[in-house]
Z-matrix of the N, CA and C atoms (Angstrom, degrees):
N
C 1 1.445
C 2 1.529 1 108.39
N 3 1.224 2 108.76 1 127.45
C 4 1.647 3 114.43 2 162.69
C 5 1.548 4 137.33 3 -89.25
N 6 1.170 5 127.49 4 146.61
C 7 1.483 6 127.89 5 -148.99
C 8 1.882 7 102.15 6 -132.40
N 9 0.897 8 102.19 7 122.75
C 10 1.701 9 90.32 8 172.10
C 11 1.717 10 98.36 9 -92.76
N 12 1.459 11 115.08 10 153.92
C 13 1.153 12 131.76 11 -164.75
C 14 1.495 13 108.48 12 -111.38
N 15 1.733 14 106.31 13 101.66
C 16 1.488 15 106.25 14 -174.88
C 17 1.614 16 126.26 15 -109.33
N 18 1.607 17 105.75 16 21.95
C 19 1.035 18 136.22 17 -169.62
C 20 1.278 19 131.94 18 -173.84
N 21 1.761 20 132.54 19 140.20
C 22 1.122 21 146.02 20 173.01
C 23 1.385 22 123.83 21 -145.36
N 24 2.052 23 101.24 22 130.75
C 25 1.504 24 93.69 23 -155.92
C 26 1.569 25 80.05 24 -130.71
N 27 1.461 26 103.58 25 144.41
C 28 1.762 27 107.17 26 -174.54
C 29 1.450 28 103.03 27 -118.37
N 30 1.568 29 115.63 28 99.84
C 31 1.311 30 114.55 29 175.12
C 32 1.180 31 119.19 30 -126.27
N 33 1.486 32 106.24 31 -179.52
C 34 1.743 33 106.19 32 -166.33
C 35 2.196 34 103.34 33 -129.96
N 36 1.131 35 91.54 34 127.97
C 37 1.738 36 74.51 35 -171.91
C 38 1.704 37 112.41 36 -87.43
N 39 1.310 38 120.26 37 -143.99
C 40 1.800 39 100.10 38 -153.01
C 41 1.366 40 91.85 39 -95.50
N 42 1.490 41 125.37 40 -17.90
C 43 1.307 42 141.29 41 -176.73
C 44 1.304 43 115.03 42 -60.47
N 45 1.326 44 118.11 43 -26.90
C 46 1.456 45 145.11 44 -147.24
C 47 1.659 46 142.40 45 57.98
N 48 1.022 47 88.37 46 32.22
C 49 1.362 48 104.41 47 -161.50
C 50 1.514 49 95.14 48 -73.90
N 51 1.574 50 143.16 49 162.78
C 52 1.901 51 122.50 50 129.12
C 53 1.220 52 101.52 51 -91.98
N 54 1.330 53 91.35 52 145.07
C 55 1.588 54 128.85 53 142.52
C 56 1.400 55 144.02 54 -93.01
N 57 1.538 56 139.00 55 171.41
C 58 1.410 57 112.98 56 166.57
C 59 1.383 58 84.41 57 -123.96
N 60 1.493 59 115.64 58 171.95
C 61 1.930 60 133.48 59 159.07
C 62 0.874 61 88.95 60 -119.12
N 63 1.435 62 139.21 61 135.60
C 64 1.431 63 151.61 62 172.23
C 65 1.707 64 86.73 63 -135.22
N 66 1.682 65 105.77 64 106.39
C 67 1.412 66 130.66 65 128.73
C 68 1.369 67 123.94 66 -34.59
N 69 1.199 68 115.63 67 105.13
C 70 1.791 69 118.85 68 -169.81
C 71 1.660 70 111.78 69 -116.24
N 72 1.137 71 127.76 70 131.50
C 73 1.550 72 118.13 71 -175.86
C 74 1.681 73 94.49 72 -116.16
N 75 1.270 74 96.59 73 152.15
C 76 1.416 75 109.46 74 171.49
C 77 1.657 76 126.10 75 -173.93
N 78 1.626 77 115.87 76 124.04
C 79 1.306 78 135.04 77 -152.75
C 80 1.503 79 84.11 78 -37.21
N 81 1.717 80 100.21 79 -168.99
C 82 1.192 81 129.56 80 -178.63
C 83 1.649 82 118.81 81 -176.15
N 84 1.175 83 119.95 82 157.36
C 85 1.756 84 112.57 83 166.41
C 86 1.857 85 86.58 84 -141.27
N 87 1.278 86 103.80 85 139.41
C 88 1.574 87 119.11 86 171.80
C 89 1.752 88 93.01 87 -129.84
N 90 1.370 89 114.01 88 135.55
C 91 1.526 90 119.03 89 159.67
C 92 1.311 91 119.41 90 -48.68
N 93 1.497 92 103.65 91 -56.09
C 94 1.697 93 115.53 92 177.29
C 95 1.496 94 104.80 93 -72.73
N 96 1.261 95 147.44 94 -26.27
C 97 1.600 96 125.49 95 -146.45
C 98 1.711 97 83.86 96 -136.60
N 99 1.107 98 143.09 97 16.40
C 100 1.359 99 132.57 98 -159.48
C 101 1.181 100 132.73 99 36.16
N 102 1.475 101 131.55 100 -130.37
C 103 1.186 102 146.88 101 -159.47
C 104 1.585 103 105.24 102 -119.82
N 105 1.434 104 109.99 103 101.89
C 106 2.025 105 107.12 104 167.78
C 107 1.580 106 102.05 105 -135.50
N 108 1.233 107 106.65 106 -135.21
C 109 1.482 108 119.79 107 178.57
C 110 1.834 109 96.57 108 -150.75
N 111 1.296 110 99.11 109 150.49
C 112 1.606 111 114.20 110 168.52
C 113 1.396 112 106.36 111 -108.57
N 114 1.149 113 99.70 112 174.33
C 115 1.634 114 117.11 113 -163.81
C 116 1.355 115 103.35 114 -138.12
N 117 1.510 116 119.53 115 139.06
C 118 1.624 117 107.54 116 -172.63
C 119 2.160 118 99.77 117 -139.01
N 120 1.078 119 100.76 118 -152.52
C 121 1.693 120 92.16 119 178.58
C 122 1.529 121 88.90 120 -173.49
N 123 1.407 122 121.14 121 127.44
C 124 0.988 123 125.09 122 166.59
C 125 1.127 124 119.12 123 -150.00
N 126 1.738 125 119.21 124 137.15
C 127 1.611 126 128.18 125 177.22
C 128 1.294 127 106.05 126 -77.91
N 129 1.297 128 91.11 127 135.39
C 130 1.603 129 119.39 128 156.49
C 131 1.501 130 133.45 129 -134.85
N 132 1.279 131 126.68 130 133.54
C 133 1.613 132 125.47 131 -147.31
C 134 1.528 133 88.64 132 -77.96
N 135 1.274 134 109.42 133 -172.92
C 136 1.273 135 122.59 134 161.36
C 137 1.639 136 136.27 135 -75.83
N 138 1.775 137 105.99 136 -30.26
C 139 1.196 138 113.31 137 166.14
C 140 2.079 139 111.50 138 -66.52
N 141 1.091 140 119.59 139 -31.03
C 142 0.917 141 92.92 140 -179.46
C 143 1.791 142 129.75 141 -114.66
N 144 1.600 143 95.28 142 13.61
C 145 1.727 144 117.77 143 155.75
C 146 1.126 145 98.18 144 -41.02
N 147 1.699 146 110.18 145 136.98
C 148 1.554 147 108.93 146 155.76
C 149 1.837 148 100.08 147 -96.79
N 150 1.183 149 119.86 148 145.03
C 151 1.434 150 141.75 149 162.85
C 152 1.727 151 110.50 150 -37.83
N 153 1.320 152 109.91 151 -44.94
C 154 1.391 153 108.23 152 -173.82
C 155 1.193 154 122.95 153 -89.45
N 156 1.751 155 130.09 154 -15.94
C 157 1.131 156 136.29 155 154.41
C 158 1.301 157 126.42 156 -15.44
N 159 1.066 158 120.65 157 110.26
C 160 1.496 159 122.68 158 -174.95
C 161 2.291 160 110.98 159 -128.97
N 162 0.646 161 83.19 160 137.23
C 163 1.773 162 97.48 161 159.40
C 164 1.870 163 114.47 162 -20.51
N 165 1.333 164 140.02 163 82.41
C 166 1.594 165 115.81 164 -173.78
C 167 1.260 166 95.04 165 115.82
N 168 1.386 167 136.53 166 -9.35
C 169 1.954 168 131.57 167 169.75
C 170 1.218 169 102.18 168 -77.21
N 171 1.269 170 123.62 169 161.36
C 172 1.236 171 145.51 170 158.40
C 173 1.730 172 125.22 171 -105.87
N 174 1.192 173 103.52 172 117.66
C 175 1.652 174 105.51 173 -157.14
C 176 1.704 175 107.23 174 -133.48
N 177 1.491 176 107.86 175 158.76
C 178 1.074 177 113.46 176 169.47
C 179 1.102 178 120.95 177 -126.37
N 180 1.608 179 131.31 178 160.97
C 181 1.538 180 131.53 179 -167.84
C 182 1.185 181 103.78 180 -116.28
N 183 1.422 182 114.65 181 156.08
C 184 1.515 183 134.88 182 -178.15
C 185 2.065 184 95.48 183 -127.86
N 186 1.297 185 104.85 184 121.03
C 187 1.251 186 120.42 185 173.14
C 188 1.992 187 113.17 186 -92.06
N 189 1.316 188 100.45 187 142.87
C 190 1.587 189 98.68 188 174.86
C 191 1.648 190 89.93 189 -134.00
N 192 1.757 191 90.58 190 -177.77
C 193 1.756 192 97.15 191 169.54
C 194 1.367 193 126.33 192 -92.60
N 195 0.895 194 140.92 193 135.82
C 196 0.992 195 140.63 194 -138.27
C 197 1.700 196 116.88 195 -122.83
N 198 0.902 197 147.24 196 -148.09
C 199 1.601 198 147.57 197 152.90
C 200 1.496 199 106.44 198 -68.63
N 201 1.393 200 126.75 199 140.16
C 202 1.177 201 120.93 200 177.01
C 203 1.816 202 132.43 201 45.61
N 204 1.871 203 99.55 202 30.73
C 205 1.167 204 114.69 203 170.08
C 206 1.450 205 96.32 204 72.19
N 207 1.270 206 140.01 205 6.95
C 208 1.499 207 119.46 206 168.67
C 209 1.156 208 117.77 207 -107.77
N 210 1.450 209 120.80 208 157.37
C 211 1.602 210 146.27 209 -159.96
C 212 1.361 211 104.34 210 -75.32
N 213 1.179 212 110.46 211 129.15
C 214 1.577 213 125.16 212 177.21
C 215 1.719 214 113.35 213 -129.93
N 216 0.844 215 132.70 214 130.53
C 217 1.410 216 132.23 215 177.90
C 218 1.988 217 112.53 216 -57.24
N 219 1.034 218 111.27 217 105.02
C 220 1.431 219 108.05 218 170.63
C 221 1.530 220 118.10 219 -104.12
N 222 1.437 221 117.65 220 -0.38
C 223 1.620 222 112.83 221 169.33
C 224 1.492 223 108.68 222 -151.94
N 225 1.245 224 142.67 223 147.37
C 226 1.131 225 167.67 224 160.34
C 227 1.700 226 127.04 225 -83.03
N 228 1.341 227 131.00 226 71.15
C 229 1.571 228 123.21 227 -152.98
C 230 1.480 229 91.43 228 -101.62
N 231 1.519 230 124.28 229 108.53
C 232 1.253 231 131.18 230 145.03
C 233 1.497 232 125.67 231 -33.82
N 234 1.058 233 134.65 232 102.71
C 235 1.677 234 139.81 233 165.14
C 236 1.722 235 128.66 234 -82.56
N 237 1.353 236 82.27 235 114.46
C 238 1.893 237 71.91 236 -158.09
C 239 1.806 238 88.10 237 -82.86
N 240 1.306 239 141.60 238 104.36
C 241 1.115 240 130.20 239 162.15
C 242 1.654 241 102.32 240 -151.45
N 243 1.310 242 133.17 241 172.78
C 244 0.981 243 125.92 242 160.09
C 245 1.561 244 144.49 243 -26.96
N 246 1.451 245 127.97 244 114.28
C 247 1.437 246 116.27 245 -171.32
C 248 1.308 247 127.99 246 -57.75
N 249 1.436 248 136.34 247 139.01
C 250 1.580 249 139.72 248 -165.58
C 251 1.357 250 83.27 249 -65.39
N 252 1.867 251 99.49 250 134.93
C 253 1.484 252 112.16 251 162.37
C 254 1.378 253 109.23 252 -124.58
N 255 1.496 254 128.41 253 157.06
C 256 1.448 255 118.42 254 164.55
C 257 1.680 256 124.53 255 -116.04
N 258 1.108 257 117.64 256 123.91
C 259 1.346 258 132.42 257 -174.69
C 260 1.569 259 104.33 258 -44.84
N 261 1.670 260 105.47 259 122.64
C 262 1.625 261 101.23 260 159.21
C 263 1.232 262 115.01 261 -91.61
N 264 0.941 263 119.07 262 167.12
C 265 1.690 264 143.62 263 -177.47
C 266 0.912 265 112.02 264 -114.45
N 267 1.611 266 123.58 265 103.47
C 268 1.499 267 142.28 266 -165.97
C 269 1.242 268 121.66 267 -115.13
């Protein structure tokens, strides 16, 4: 699944490590609620930030295991193709 990227937050946790939160949007169709986009938030360390990431890319995630069997982002794949748009209903 692809995400357009409508946000970037450069932080450092108490450990000192950085991190990024990359704000991710992505369409949707619900029967009941129609046609919008969702919004998601996900950490990613610094080793596996790409450098060129910018605000307006379209990217995909690679999940690993994590502490206590949960999913953590271990890669970031830039998509150079057109940005996800969602159809209004007029």
């Amino acid at each position: 699944m692809s995400f357009l990227v409508v946000g970037i937050e450069n932080r450092t946790s108490k450990a000192g490590k950085s991190y990024h939160m990359l704000h991710l949007s992505s369409p949707f169709t619900d029967p009941k609620y129609g046609i919008g986009s969702r919004t998601s938030v996900e950490y990613v360390s610094n080793e596996n930030y790409p450098k060129e990431l910018s605000v307006g890319d379209t990217v995909e995630l690679n999940y690993g295991r994590g502490f206590d069997g949960k999913a953590y982002v271990n890669g970031v794949n830039i998509i150079k193709e057109d940005i996800p748009t969602v159809d209004v209903k007029k």
